[in-house]
Each structure stands twice: as structure tokens, then as C-alpha cells.
N, C-alpha and C positions, 0 to 999 in steps of 0.2 A: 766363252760365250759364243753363239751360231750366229752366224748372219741373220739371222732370220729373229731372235731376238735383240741383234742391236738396232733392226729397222723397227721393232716396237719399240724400244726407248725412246729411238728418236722421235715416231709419231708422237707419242705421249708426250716428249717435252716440246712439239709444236704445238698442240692440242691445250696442254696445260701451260699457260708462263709463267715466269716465275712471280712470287710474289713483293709486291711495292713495300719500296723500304717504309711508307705511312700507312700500311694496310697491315704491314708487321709489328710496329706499332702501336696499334690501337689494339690488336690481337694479345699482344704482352700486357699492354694495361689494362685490359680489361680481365685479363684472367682472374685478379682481386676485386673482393668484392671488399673490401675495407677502403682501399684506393679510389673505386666508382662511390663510394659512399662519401668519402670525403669530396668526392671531385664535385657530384650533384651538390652537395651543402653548399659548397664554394659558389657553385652555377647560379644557385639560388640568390645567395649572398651578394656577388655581383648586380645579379637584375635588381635587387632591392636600394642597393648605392647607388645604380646609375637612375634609377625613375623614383626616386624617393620622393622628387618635390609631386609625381602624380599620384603616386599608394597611400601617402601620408594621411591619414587624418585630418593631424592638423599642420600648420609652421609653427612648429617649435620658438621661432625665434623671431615671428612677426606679434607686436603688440597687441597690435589690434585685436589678436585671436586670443589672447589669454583674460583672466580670470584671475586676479588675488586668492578670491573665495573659494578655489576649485584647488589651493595648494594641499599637500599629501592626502590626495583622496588615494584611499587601498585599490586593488588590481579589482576590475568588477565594478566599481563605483562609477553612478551616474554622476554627471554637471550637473549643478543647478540653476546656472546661468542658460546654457545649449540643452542639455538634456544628454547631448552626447554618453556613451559607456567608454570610459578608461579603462581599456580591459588592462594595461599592465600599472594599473594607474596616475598619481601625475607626482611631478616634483614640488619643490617648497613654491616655484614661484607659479604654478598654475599649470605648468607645462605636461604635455601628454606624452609619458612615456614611453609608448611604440612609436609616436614619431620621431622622437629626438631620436632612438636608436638606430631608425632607420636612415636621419640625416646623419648623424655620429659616424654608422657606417661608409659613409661615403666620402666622409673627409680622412677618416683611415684608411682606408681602403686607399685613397688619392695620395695621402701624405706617403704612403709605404711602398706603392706601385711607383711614382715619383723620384723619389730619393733612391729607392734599389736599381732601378734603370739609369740616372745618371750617376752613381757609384759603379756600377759594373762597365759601362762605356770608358770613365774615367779608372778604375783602376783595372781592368780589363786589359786597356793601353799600355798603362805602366808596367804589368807583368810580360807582355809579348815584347817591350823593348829591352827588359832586364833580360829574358833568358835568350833575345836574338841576337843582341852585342855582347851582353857578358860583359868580364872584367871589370872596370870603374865604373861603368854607367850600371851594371847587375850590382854590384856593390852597394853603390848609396843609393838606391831604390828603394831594396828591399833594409840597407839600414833605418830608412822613415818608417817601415813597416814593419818592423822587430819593434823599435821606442813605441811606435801607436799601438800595436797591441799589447804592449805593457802593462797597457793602462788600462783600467775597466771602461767600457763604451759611455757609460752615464755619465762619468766622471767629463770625460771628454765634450760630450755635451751640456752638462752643465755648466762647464767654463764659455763654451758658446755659445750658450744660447744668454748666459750673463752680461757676455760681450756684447752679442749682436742685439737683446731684447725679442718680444715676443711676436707671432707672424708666422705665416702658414711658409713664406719663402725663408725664412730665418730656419725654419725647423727643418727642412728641407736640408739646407745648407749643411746643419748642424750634423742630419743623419749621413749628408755624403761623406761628408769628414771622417767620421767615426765608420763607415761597410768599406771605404773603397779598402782597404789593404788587406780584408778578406777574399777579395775578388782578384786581387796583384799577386798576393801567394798562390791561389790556386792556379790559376791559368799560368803563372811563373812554371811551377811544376810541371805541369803536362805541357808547356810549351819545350822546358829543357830538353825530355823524351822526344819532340818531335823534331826540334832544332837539328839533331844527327842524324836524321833520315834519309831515306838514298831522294826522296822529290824535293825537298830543300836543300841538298847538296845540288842538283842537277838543276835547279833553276839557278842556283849560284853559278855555275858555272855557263849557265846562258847569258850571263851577265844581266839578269832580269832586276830592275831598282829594288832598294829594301823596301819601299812601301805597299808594290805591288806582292812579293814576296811576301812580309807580313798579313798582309788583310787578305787576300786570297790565296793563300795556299798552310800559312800556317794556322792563324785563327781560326776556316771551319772545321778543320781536324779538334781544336783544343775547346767548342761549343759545349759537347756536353758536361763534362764538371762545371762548367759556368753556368749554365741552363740550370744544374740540381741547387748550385749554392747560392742561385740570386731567386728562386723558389723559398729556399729557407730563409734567403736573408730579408726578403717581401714581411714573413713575419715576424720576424726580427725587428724589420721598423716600426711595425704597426706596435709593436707591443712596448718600445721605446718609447714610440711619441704618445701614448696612454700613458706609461709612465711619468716622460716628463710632463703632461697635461697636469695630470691629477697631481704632483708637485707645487702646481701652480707657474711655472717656467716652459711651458708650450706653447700652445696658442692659446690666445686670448678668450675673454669668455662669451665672445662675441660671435664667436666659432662652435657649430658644433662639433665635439666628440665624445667617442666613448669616454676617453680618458677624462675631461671635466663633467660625464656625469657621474658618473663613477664619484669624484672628489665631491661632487653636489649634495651626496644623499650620506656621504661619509660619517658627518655629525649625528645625524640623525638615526646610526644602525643603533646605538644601544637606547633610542627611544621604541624598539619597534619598527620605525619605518624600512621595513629592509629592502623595500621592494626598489626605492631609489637608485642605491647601490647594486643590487642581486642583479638586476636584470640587463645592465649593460655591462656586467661584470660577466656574466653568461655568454653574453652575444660576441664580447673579445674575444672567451674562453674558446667557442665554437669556432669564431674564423681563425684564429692560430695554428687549432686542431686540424682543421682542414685544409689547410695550406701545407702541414707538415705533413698530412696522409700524402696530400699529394706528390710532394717531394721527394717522399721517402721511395713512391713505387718511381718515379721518375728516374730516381738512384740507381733502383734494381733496373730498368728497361734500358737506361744506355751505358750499363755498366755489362759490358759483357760476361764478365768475373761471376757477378754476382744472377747472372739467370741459371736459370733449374735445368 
């Protein structure tokens, strides 16, 4: 190469800088249009859980707004009381079914965002101190977290939530129990790979404490598989505490969720009334879906392995 081209590289990489690791970013994920598709659903989804109590219709779960006389009115159907249109129609007790979905939304959405975040904090912890001491203390860590995933998660929570009884902080409780040792294997793994590296050797020997060691120098390396698997495990909860709802062993029914409307309309599908059941049965369907598109490109964008 002449002099005279390496003074144009150089101009050009004054001229150009390089590009921001969030600007790289947003450039990978958006390459998919299945992943923007999922993300905008989610976007949406969100804004509808957090201002539900202003889009609503109606309060699902204030008296005073309901109606005996207005119970399983079909999708379309006028009130005869308000005059109101139930476009997705109502349940047995009066109740207007786009609002409840829309409050339903937000308490899943809350219960799943909730519980995945203090599961991944909590067992987050437990995997960076198994794989940073090793020996006895990686030992019986990860032997609580071979027995618990033994077990199916339901199970798990069905004996806790029998225990503790029903409540939005119970069910919580119930789902940290049952994510954190998904979140202790993984970051366990990708912390053992980084535990041997030459900047965690080299703070060891600054004599730098474990704590600061741990939390800033090992953790942000070990973020992303934690980032991808507390993405999936968000649905993961959401679709658990429907489950346990519609069981009857979630929360209460004093509570909206998907999960007890769902159980609401359940008797009623082989009269016909499907729309009880169908339609917050739909709107799970969808935020799972969109959670896991998300995740899934989230996988590919900080998996270097896996970009094209």
C-alpha cells in the first residue's frame, strides 16, 4: 500500500466513526421483519396494560358499572341498560369483555415482568457465586438446582401456592421459586468461561475484593444469555400464572386476569358462548407469541455465533 493511500484510510476513518455498539444494535434487529413484528405487538400490548384503567370502556370489576341483564351478550351486542356496543361481548356476570382483557393484560403483564426480574436478580446471584468459588459452595448450589428442575414448574407451584394461599404477592413468590434455577444454570455457565480469563485473573491479583470483582467485571460480560433467557422466562410466567389462575389456585377472583377469564367462560364453550373463553384465550396466545419473537432475535443479536 503507497503513502498516499494509507493518508486516505486515515481521512476516511476520521471522516467516518465507527459505529455505536446501540446503533449496531438496533441495525441487527431490525433486519427481521418477524422480530419488528413481534416487538410493535408487544409495544402495543404494553401501552394497553399500563393505561387500561383510561382506554377501558368499562371497570370490569366496579359494580356499579355492571348489569345482571347484559350477561353473555354475543361480540356486537348492544346493552340494554347503557346502550353501549360490546364489540367482543360480555361474560355471565355483565362484564364487557374488551375491558377485562385489557385490565387481565396488565396484571399479567405485572405478575410476569415481576417475578422474572426478582428470579433473575436472585438466581443471577447464585450462578456468579457458584461458578466464582467453585468447589462446596458450586456444589450445593447447583445441587438445589438439578432437585428443582426435576420437577415440573406447576407442580412446584401448586404445592406453594397451597401453602401460601391465593394473592398477587403469593403468586409472585410462587413464580420466583419455580425461574430462579433457570437463570443460576445459565449465567453459572457463561460465568465458568469467564472465571479463566486473563481480566479476572489480573483483578485477582490486584487484590481487588470478590464483590467488586463479581458485579463489575464478571456479570457485565455474562448479561447477555441472561437478557435472552429472562425475555423467555417473562413468558414463561405470564403463561403459568394463567395457568394457575384458570385452575382456580392463582389469584383471586377479585383480580383481573387473563387466566380467570379464560376459566370464566370455560363452562359455557359447549353452550356456544365461545367468545368468553376465545378471546382472552387469543390475547395470551398473542403476548407469548410476541415475547418469544422477541427473544428469539435477541438470541441471534448477542449471540455472535449465530449472526449471518
Amino acid at each position: 500500500m503507497t503513502a498516499q493511500e494509507e493518508n486516505t484510510l486515515q481521512e476516511t476513518a476520521a471522516i467516518m466513526p465507527e459505529e455505536s455498539p446501540v446503533r449496531r444494535f438496533v441495525s441487527d434487529f431490525s433486519e427481521s421483519r418477524t422480530a419488528l413484528a413481534g416487538l410493535a405487538i408487544f409495544a402495543v400490548i404494553v401501552f394497553i396494560a399500563v393505561f387500561a384503567s383510561f382506554i377501558s370502556p368499562q371497570d370490569p370489576y366496579d359494580l356499579a358499572q355492571l348489569d345482571i341483564m347484559d350477561g353473555r351478550l354475543p361480540p356486537g351486542a348492544e346493552s340494554a341498560s347503557s346502550g353501549y356496543t360490546h364489540w367482543l361481548g360480555t361474560d355471565d356476570q355483565g362484564r364487557d369483555m374488551l375491558s377485562g382483557i385489557f385490565y387481565g393484560l396488565r396484571t399479567s403483564l405485572g405478575v410476569g415482568a415481576m417475578s422474572a426480574l426478582l428470579a433473575l436478580v436472585f438466581g443471577g446471584v447464585m450462578g456468579l457465586l457458584a461458578a466464582y468459588f467453585g468447589g462446596r459452595t458450586d456444589t450445593l448450589i447447583m445441587r438445589f438446582v438439578d432437585i428443582q428442575l426435576s420437577f415440573p414448574a406447576i407442580l412446584i407451584a401448586l404445592i406453594l401456592l397451597a401453602i401460601l394461599g391465593q394473592g398477587v404477592d403469593k403468586i409472585i413468590v410462587a413464580l420466583v421459586t419455580v425461574q430462579w434455577a433457570y437463570y443460576a444454570r445459565t449465567i453459572r455457565g457463561t460465568a465458568m468461561i469467564e472465571r479463566h480469563k486473563e481480566y479476572i485473573e489480573a483483578a485477582s491479583c490486584l487484590a481487588l475484593g470478590h464483590k467488586r470483582i463479581l458485579f463489575r467485571h464478571l456479570l457485565p460480560n455474562c448479561l447477555p444469555p441472561l437478557i435472552v433467557v429472562g425475555t423467555v422466562q417473562v413468558a414463561h410466567a405470564i403463561s403459568l400464572e394463567a395457568t394457575l389462575s384458570f385452575l382456580g389456585i392463582g389469584l383471586p377472583v377479585t383480580e383481573p386476569s387473563l387466566g380467570l377469564l379464560i376459566a370464566n367462560g370455560f363452562e359455557y364453550m359447549l353452550s356456544g358462548k365461545y367468545w368468553i373463553s376465545f378471546f382472552p384465550g387469543l390475547a395470551l396466545l398473542i403476548t407469548i407469541v410476541s415475547i418469544n419473537l422477541v427473544g428469539d432475535q435477541l438470541r441471534d443479536v448477542l449471540n455472535p455465533r449465530l449472526q449471518k
